[in-house]
C-alpha positions in Angstrom: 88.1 -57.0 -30.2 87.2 -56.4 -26.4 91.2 -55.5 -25.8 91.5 -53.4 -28.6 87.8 -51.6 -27.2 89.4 -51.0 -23.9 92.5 -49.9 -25.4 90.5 -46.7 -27.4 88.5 -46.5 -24.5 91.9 -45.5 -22.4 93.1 -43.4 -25.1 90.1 -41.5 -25.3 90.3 -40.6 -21.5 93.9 -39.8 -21.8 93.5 -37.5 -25.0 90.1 -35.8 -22.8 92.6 -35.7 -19.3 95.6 -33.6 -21.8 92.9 -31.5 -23.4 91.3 -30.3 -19.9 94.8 -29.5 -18.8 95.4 -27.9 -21.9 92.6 -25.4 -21.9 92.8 -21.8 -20.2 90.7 -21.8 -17.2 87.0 -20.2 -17.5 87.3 -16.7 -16.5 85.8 -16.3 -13.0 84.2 -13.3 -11.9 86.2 -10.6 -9.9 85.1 -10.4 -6.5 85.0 -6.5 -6.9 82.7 -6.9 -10.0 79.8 -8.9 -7.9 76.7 -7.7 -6.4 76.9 -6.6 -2.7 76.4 -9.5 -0.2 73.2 -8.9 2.3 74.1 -10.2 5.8 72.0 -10.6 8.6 72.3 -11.1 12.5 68.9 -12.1 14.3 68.3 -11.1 18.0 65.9 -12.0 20.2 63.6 -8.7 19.5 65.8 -7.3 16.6 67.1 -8.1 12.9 70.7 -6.3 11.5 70.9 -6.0 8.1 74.4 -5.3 7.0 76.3 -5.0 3.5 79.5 -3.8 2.0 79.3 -1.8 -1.2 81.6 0.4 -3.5 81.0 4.1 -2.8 81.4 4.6 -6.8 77.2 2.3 -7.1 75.7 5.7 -5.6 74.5 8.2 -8.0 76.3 11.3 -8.0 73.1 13.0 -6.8 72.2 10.7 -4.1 76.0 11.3 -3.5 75.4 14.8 -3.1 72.2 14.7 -1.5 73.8 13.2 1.7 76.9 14.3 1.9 78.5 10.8 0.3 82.2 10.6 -1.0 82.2 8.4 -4.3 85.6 6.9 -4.9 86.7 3.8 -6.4 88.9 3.7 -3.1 86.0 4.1 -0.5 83.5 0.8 0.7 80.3 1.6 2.6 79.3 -0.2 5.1 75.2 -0.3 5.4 73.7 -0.9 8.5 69.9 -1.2 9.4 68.2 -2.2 12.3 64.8 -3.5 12.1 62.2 -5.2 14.9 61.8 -8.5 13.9 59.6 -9.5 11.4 59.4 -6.0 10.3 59.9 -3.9 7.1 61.8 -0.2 7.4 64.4 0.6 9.7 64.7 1.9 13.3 66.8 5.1 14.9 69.7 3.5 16.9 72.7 4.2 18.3 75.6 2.9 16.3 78.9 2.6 16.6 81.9 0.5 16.0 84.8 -0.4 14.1 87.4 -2.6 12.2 91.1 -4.3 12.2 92.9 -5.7 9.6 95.0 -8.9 9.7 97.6 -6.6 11.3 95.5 -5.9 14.2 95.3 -2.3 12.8 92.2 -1.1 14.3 89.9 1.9 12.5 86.9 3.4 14.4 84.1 3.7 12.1 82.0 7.0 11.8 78.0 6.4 11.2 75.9 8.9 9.2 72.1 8.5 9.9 70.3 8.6 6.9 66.4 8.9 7.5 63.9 7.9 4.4 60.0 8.2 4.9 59.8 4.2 6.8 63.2 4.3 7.0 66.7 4.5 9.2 70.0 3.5 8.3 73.6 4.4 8.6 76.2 4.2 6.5 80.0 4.2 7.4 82.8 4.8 4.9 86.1 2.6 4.8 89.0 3.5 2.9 90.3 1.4 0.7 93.4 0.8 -1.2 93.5 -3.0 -2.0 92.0 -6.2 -1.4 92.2 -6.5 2.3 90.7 -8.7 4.5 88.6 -7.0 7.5 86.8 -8.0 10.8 84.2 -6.0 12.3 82.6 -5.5 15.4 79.4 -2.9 15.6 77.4 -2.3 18.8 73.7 -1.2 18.0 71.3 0.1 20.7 67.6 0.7 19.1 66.2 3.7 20.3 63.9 3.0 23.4 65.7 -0.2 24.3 68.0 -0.6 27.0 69.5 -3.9 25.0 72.9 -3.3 23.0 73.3 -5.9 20.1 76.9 -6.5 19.0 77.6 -8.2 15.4 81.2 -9.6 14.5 82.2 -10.2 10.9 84.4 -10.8 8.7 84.7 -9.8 4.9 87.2 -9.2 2.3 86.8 -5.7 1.1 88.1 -4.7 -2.9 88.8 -1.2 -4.5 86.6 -1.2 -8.0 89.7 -0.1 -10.2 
């Protein structure tokens, strides 16, 4: 009885090991289709907030409002600079830019976009497929003599 137990007991496990490799693989989100990533760099005095997003998420009226280009083919990157342990954003002077794995490197062009509390910049990058991109930004906070530079790295994805 034990032997013929161990022998259904195998079976089952085989029959469960065929069906798992039989089964289509669970759909897994697209990359493109998930929320924007909110990265952070902490300084001594000052926080970075950065993210990549699809130019297409803006309202067409935000869009307008500040002179935005919505395309399927154009990523934003979103920068703000806050003093630590604070809310808002502060004026800064931004700049920097991008290569792909080809050492293809692309200056990046800051708007300032001023809110009530807040200050942040946002810098379109052309898109045309998955790509891989590393970044390097240099941020100077108005009335600071510091200049805080942030390296990343982060896949970028058309939304078609």
């Amino acid at each position: 009885m034990k032997h013929l137990i161990r022998i259904l007991s195998l079976f089952i496990v085989a029959a469960a090991l065929i069906l798992l490799q039989t089964q289509p693989a669970m759909a897994q989100p697209r990359a493109e289709d998930q929320p924007p990533m909110q990265l952070k760099s902490e300084f001594k005095n000052y926080v970075v907030h950065y993210t990549l997003f699809n130019s297409a998420f803006i309202l067409p009226e935000v869009a307008k409002a500040y002179g935005i280009t919505r395309s399927e083919q154009e990523t934003l990157l979103n920068l703000t600079v806050t003093k630590k342990d604070e809310f808002g954003g502060l004026p800064a002077s931004v700049s920097g830019s991008h290569k792909n794995l080809m050492q293809q490197q692309k200056n990046l062009r800051f708007t300032e976009i001023s809110e009530k509390d807040a200050v942040y910049y946002l810098a379109p990058i052309r898109v045309s497929s998955e790509e891989l991109l590393h970044f390097e930004l240099n941020i100077s906070p108005k009335g600071s003599n510091e200049t805080l530079t942030v390296k990343f790295s982060q896949k970028v994805y058309p939304s078609n």
